[in-house]
C-alpha positions as CSV (number, residue, x, y, z in Angstrom):
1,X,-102.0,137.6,79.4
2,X,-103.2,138.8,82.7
3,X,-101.4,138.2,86.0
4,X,-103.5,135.2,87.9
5,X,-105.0,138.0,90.7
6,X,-106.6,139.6,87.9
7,X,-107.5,136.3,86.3
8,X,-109.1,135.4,89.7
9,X,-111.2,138.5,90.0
10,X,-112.3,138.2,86.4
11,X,-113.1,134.2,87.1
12,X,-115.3,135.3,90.5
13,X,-117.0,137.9,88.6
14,X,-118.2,135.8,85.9
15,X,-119.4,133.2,88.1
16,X,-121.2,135.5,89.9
17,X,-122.9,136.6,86.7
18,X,-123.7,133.1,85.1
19,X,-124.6,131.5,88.4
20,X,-126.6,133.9,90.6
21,X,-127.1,137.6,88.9
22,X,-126.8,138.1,85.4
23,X,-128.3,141.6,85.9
24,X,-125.4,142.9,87.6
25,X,-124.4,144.0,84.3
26,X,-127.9,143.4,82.2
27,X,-126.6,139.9,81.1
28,X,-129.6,137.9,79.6
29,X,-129.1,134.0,80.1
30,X,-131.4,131.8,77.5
31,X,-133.1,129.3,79.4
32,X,-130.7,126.3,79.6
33,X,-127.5,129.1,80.9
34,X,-126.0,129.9,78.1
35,X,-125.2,133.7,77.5
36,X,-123.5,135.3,74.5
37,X,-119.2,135.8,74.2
38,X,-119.4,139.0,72.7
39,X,-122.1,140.2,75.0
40,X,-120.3,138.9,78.3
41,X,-117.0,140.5,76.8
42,X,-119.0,143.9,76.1
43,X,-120.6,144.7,79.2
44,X,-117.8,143.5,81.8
45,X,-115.8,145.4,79.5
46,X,-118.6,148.5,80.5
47,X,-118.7,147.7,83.9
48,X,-114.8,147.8,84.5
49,X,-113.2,144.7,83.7
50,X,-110.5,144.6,80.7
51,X,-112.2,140.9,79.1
52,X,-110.6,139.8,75.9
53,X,-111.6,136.6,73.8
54,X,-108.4,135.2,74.7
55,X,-108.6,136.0,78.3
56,X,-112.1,134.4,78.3
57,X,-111.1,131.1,76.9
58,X,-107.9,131.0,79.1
59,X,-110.2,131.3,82.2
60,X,-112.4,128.8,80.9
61,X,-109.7,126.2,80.3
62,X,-107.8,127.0,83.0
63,X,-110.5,126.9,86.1
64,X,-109.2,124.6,88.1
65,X,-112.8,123.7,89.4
66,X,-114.1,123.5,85.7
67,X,-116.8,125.7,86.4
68,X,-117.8,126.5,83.2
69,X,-118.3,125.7,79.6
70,X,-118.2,126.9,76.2
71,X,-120.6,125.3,73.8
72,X,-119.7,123.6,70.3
73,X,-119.8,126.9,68.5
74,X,-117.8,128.2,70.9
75,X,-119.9,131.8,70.6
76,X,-121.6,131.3,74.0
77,X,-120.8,129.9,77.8
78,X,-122.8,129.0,81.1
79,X,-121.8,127.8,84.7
80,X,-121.6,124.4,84.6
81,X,-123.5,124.0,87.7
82,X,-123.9,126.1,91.1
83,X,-127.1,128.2,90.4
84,X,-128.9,130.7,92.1
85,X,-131.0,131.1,89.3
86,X,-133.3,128.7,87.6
87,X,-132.3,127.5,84.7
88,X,-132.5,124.3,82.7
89,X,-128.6,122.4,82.6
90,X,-130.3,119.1,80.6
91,X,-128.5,117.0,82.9
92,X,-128.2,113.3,82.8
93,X,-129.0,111.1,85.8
94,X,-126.2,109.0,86.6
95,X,-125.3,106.0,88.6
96,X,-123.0,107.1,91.7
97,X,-120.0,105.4,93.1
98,X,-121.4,103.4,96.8
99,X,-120.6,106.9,98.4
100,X,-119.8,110.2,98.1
101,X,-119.0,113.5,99.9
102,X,-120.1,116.4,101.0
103,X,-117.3,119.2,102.8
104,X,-118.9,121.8,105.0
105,X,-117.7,124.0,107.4
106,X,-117.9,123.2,111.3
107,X,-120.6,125.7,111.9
108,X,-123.4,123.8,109.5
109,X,-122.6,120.1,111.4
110,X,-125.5,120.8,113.8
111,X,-127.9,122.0,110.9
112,X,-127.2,119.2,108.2
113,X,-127.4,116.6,111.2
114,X,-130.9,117.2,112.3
115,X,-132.3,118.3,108.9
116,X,-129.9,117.1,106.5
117,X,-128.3,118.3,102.9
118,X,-131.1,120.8,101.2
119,X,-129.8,122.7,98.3
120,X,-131.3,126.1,99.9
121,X,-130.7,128.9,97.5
122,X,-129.2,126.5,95.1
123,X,-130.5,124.0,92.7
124,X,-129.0,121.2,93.8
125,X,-126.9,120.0,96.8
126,X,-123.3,119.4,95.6
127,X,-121.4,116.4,96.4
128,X,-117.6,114.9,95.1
129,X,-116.5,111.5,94.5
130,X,-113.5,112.0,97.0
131,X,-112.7,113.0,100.2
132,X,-110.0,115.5,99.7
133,X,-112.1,117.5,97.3
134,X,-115.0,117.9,100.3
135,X,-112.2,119.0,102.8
136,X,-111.4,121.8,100.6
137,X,-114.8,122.6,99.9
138,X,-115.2,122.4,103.5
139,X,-112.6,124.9,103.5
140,X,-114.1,127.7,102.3
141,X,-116.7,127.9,105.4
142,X,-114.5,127.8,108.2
143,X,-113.2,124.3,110.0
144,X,-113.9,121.6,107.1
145,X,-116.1,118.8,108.2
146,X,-116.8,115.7,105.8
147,X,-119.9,113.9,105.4
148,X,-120.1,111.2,103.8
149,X,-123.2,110.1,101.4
150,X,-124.5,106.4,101.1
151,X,-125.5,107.6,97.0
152,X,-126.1,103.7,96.1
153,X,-128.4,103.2,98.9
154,X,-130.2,106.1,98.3
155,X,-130.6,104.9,94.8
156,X,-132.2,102.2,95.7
157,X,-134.6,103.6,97.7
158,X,-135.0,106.0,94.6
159,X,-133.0,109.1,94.5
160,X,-131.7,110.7,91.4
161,X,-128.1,111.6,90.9
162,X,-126.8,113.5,88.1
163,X,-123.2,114.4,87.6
164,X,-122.2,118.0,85.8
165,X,-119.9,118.4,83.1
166,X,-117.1,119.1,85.4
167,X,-117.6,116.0,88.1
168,X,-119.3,117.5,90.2
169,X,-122.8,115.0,91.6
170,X,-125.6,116.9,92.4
171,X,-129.4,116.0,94.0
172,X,-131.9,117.8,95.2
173,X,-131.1,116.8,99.0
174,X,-129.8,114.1,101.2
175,X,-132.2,113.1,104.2
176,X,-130.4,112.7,107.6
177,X,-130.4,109.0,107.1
178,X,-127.7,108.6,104.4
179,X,-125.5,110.7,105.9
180,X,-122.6,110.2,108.1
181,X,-120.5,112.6,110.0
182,X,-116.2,111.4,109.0
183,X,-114.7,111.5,112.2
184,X,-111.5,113.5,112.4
């Protein structure tokens, strides 16, 4: 088995390709995400990368975000959410807890105060069910900051929610006036 640096770079680079450019190494995605195994395997194999079906479905169940999934036939996979690109997940709308978060780096508290959550490049605006999953998410862009989402209220007024197959709850945005800035 590779060595969890390797597995990382492999992981990143696969994300990359099912979530925002499949062409990096002429992947085609079908129109709900899904590409081939044994055409992933093949060209990240071509374009450097030492990919194995076992390597694949150790990554797959050992993503710590869940980010992606194989599908019953286990012959192709997607991003379970995240994309760049457009494509068609079939997602579910779901009922949302009373609130939920959103972790952000310190830099973007200005922005998402006077315009709010917009899901920009992506196609939706992520959100978690707790706290400490938005602080590390918040992580990743510099000092995290937490908002936090009144989802049930904004159900009401009527909002859809949908949650991913790995828990994550996405929307297409969050108007200033259901969020809330957690104090620190």
């Amino acid at each position: 088995m590779i060595n969890k640096r390797e597995n990382t770079k492999i992981s990143r680079f696969i994300s990359l390709v099912l979530r925002h450019k499949p062409e990096t190494i002429d992947l085609i995605l079908d129109d709900n995400g899904w590409a081939n195994i044994d055409e992933l395997i093949i060209k990240m194999n071509k374009h450097g990368f030492e990919l194995t079906i076992d390597t694949l479905n150790h990554i797959v169940a050992s993503n710590n975000k869940k980010r992606f999934s194989l599908d019953e036939t286990k012959t192709r996979i997607r991003a379970n959410q995240g994309h760049s690109i457009e494509v068609e997940l079939n997602l579910k709308e779901a009922e949302p807890p009373i609130y939920l978060f959103h972790g952000t780096g310190e830099n973007s508290v200005t922005s998402i105060l006077a315009t709010g959550l917009d899901k920009r490049a992506r196609q939706h605006v992520h959100l978690s069910s707790e706290k400490e999953t938005a602080i590390i998410v918040g992580k990743r862009h510099g000092r995290p900051r937490v908002f936090i989402v009144a989802a049930r209220q904004m159900t009401t007024a009527g909002y859809s929610f949908y949650l991913s197959e790995n828990n994550v709850w996405l929307i297409d945005n969050v108007p200033i006036a259901y969020l809330r800035l957690l104090e620190e």
